[in-house]
C-alpha positions in Angstrom: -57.0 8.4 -82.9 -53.6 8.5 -83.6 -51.0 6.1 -81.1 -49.3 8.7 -79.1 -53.3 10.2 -78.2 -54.2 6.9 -77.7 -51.1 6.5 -74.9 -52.1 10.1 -73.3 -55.7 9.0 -73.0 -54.4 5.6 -71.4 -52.1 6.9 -69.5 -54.6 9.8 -68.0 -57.3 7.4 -67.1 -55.0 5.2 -65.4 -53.7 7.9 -63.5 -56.5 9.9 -62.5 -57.9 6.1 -61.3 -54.7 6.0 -59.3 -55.1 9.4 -57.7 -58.5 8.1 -56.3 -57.0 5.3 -55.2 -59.4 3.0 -57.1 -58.7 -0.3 -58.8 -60.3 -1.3 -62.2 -63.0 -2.9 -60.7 -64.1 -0.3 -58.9 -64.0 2.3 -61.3 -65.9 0.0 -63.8 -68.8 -0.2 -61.4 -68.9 3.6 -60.7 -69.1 3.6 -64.6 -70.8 0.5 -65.1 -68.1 -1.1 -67.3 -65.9 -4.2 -66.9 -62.7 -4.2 -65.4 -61.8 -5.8 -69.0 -62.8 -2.8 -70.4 -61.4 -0.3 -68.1 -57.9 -2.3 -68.6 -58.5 -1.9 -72.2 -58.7 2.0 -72.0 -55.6 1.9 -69.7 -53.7 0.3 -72.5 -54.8 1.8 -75.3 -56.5 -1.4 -77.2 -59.9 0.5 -76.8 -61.2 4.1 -76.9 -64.4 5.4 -74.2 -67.0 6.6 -76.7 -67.9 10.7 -76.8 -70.1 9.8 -74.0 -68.0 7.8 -71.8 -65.6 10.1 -72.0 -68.0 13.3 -70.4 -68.6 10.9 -67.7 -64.9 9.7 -67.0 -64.1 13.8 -67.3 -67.1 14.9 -64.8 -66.3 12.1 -62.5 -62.4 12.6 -62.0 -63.5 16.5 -62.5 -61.1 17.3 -65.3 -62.3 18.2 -68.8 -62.6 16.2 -71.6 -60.2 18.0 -73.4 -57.6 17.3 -70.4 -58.6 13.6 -70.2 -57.7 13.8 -74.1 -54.5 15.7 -73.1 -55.4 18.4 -75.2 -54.1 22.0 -73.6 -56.7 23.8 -72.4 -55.5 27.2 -71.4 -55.1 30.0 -74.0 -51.9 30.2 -75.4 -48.4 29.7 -73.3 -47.6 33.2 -73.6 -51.0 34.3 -71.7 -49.8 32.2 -68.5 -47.2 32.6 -66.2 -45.1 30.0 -66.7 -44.7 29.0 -62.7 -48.4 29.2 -62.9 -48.4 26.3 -65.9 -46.3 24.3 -63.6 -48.1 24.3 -60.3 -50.8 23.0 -62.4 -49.6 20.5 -64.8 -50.5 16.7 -63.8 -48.6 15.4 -66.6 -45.9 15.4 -68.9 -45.4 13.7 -72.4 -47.9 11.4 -71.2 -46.4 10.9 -67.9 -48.0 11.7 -64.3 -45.7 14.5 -62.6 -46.2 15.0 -58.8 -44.8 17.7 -56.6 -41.0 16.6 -56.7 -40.8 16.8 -60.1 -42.5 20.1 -60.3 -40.1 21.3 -58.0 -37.0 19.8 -60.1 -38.6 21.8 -63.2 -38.7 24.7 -61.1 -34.6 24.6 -60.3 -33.9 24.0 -63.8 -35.6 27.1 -65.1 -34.3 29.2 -62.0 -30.7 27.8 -63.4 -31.1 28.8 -67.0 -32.6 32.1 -66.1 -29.9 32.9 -63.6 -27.1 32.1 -66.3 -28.8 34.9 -68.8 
């Protein structure tokens, strides 16, 4: 797995954790991992195996593709692009929440109102 999939993974585990408002510990016991381990997904020293990762996908009810950060939908030109934001979680890696959906929002009204 190449770096930048290994922060994406990382960084989605960490923040789907966050989201349940779970620490390490107590997501390693749901999965029956060390909190060692579960910090060592976070930061992208180790990878879940195939396996692992269904579970972590099932349990935080994303696919494994999402977990992966892999896009899932069919291509952008099939979904409204409003649609894409109100259900993006992250970006380049990055955990978005409602605020910065909304300042994606203005930008795009800006650059279409300027055509």
């Amino acid at each position: 797995m190449k770096d930048y999939d290994r922060k994406i993974l990382a960084n989605n585990i960490k923040t789907l954790r966050k989201q349940k408002n779970l620490n390490q510990a107590e997501l390693g016991e749901i999965l029956h991992v060390s909190q060692q381990t579960i910090g060592s997904w976070e930061t992208g020293r180790a990878i879940p195996g195939s396996d692992t990762l269904k579970i972590l996908a099932d349990y935080f009810q994303v696919s494994t593709d999402e977990l992966l950060g892999r896009k899932t939908s069919g291509s952008a030109n099939d979904t409204d692009l409003s649609e894409m934001i109100n259900n993006a979680r992250f970006f380049d890696g990055k955990p978005m929440d409602d605020h910065d959906k909304e300042l994606v929002r203005d930008i795009l009204k800006r650059i279409y109102n300027e055509k």
